[in-house]
N, C-alpha and C positions, 0 to 999 in steps of 0.2 A: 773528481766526481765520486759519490758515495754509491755505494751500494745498495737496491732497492730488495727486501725482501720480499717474499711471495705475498703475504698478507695486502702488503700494500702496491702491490704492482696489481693481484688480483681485483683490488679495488678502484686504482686509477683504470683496470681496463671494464669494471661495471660501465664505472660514471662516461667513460668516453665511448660504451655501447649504449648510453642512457641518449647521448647528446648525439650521435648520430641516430638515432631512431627520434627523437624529438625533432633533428635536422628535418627528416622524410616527410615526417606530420605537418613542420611547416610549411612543406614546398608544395605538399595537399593541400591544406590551405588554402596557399597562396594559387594555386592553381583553382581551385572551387569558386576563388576570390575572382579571379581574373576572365573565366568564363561569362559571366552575365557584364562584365565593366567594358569588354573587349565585344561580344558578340550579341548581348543585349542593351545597345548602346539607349537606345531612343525610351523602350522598357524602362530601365534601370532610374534614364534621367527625370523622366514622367512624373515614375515613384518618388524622387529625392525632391522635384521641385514642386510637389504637391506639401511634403511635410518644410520643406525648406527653400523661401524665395531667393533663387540664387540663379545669374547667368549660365550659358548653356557652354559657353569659355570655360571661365573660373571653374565650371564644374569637372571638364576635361581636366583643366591642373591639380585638381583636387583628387579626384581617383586616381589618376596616374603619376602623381606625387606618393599617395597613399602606396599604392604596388611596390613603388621603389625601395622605399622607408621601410616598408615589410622584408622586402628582399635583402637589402642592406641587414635589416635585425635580424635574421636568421640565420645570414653567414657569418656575420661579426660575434651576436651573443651563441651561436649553435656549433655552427661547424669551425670555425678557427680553433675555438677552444678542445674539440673533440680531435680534431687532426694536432696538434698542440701536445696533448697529454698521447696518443698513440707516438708521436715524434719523442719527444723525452723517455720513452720507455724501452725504444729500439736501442 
């Protein structure tokens, strides 16, 4: 194993405080997201099937496929990578 100087140890710990605070943002997000999908169900669907003829099913898989896919991106492109780079540094 090589030795990490201050330069660049200060910098992997920017970018892995960059990507935990971008982690936070998405989970707001994802939470802003999931409020009206979850608790404004009948609302939300109204809205969607007025712009877009679409079953009242398919539209359940469809939002709640969406949530997933969201949450899946955030831990895989956000936080693996920020826990990843603070892990190699210890």
């Amino acid at each position: 194993m090589t030795a990490i100087d201050d330069k660049t140890r200060a910098t992997a710990m920017f970018i892995s405080s960059v990507l935990f605070r971008a982690t936070l943002a998405g989970f707001v997000l994802l939470l802003i997201t999931c409020i009206p999908i979850l608790f404004l169900t009948d609302q939300a669907y109204a809205i969607h099937s007025s712009m877009i003829d679409i079953p009242r099913d398919q539209y359940n898989v469809l939002m709640f496929t969406l949530l997933g896919n969201m949450k899946v991106l955030i831990i895989v492109v956000l936080l693996l990578p920020a826990i990843g780079i603070r892990w190699a540094l210890k």
